[in-house]
C-alpha positions as CSV (number, residue, x, y, z in Angstrom):
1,X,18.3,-12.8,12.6
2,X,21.2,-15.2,13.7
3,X,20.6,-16.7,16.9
4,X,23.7,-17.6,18.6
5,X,24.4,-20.4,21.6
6,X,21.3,-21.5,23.3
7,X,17.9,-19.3,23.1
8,X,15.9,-17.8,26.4
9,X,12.9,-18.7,26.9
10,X,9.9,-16.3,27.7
11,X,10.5,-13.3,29.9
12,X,7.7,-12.1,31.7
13,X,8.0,-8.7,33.3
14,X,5.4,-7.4,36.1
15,X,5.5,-3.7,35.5
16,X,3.3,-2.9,37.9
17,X,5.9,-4.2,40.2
18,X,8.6,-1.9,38.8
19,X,8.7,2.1,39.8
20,X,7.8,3.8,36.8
21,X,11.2,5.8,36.2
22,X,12.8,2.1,35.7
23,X,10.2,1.3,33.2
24,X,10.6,4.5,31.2
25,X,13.8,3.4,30.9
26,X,13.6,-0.2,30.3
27,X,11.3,1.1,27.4
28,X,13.5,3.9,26.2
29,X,16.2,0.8,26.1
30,X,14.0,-1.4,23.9
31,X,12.5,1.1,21.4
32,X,16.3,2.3,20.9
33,X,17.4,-1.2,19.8
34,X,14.6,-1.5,17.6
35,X,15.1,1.8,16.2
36,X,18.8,0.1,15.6
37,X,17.7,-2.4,14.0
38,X,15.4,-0.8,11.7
39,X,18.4,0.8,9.9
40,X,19.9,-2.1,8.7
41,X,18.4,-2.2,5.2
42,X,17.5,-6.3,5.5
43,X,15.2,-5.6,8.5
44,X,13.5,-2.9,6.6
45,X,12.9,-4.6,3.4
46,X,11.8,-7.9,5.6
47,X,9.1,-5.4,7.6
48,X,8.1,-4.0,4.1
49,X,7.6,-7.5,3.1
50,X,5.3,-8.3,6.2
51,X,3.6,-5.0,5.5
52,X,2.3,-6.4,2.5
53,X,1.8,-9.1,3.1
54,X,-0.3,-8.2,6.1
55,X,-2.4,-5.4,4.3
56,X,-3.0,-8.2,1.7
57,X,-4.5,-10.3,4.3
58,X,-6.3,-7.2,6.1
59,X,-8.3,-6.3,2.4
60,X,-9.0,-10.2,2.1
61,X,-10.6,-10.6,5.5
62,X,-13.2,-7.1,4.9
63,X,-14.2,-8.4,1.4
64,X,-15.1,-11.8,3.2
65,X,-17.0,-9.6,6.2
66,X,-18.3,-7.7,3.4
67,X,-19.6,-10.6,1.6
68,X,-20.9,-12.5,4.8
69,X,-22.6,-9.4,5.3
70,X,-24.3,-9.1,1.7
71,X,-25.2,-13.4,1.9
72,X,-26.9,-12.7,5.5
Protein backbone atom coordinates (compact mmCIF):
# COMPACT_ATOMS: atom_id res chain seq x y z
CA UNK A 1 0.00 0.00 0.00
CA UNK A 2 1.34 3.50 -1.01
CA UNK A 3 1.48 5.77 1.70
CA UNK A 4 1.17 9.24 0.78
CA UNK A 5 2.40 12.76 2.70
CA UNK A 6 3.11 12.25 6.25
CA UNK A 7 1.62 9.05 8.26
CA UNK A 8 -0.75 9.27 11.60
CA UNK A 9 0.26 7.92 14.30
CA UNK A 10 -1.88 5.52 16.56
CA UNK A 11 -5.48 6.15 17.08
CA UNK A 12 -6.90 4.97 20.08
CA UNK A 13 -10.75 4.90 20.21
CA UNK A 14 -12.65 4.46 23.79
CA UNK A 15 -15.74 2.72 22.60
CA UNK A 16 -17.22 2.46 25.70
CA UNK A 17 -17.30 6.20 25.46
CA UNK A 18 -19.17 6.22 22.20
CA UNK A 19 -23.24 5.29 22.03
CA UNK A 20 -23.42 2.09 20.41
CA UNK A 21 -25.42 3.19 17.16
CA UNK A 22 -22.06 5.35 16.35
CA UNK A 23 -19.96 2.35 16.75
CA UNK A 24 -22.19 0.10 14.58
CA UNK A 25 -21.45 2.44 12.20
CA UNK A 26 -17.98 3.34 12.65
CA UNK A 27 -17.62 -0.63 12.24
CA UNK A 28 -19.92 -1.01 9.36
CA UNK A 29 -17.52 1.94 7.81
CA UNK A 30 -14.31 0.00 8.43
CA UNK A 31 -15.37 -3.61 7.45
CA UNK A 32 -16.72 -1.88 4.10
CA UNK A 33 -13.23 -0.58 3.21
CA UNK A 34 -11.70 -3.71 3.95
CA UNK A 35 -14.16 -5.56 2.02
CA UNK A 36 -12.91 -2.84 -0.75
CA UNK A 37 -9.87 -3.58 -0.56
CA UNK A 38 -10.01 -7.24 -0.63
CA UNK A 39 -11.19 -7.00 -4.28
CA UNK A 40 -8.26 -5.75 -5.66
CA UNK A 41 -6.49 -8.89 -6.77
CA UNK A 42 -2.88 -7.69 -5.15
CA UNK A 43 -4.37 -7.53 -1.74
CA UNK A 44 -5.81 -10.93 -2.16
CA UNK A 45 -2.85 -12.70 -3.49
CA UNK A 46 -0.60 -10.73 -0.67
CA UNK A 47 -3.31 -12.24 2.22
CA UNK A 48 -3.03 -15.67 0.48
CA UNK A 49 0.61 -15.30 0.80
CA UNK A 50 0.36 -14.47 4.69
CA UNK A 51 -2.13 -17.35 4.88
CA UNK A 52 0.54 -19.60 4.12
CA UNK A 53 2.83 -18.48 5.43
CA UNK A 54 1.09 -18.20 8.73
CA UNK A 55 -0.47 -21.88 8.63
CA UNK A 56 3.23 -22.90 7.84
CA UNK A 57 4.22 -21.34 11.06
CA UNK A 58 1.02 -22.59 12.95
CA UNK A 59 1.93 -26.65 11.90
CA UNK A 60 5.75 -25.73 12.92
CA UNK A 61 4.91 -24.50 16.43
CA UNK A 62 2.35 -27.91 17.29
CA UNK A 63 5.12 -30.31 16.06
CA UNK A 64 7.56 -28.47 18.45
CA UNK A 65 4.57 -28.61 21.43
CA UNK A 66 4.17 -32.09 20.23
CA UNK A 67 7.72 -32.89 20.50
CA UNK A 68 8.29 -30.99 23.89
CA UNK A 69 5.53 -32.95 24.93
CA UNK A 70 7.02 -36.51 23.86
CA UNK A 71 10.95 -35.30 25.43
CA UNK A 72 9.07 -34.43 28.85
Amino acid sequence: MKVVGNSPGPVEIDLGAMPKHERDLMCRTVLGAVARMFEKPEVKADYELWKTDHERWKAKKQRQRELKGVNT
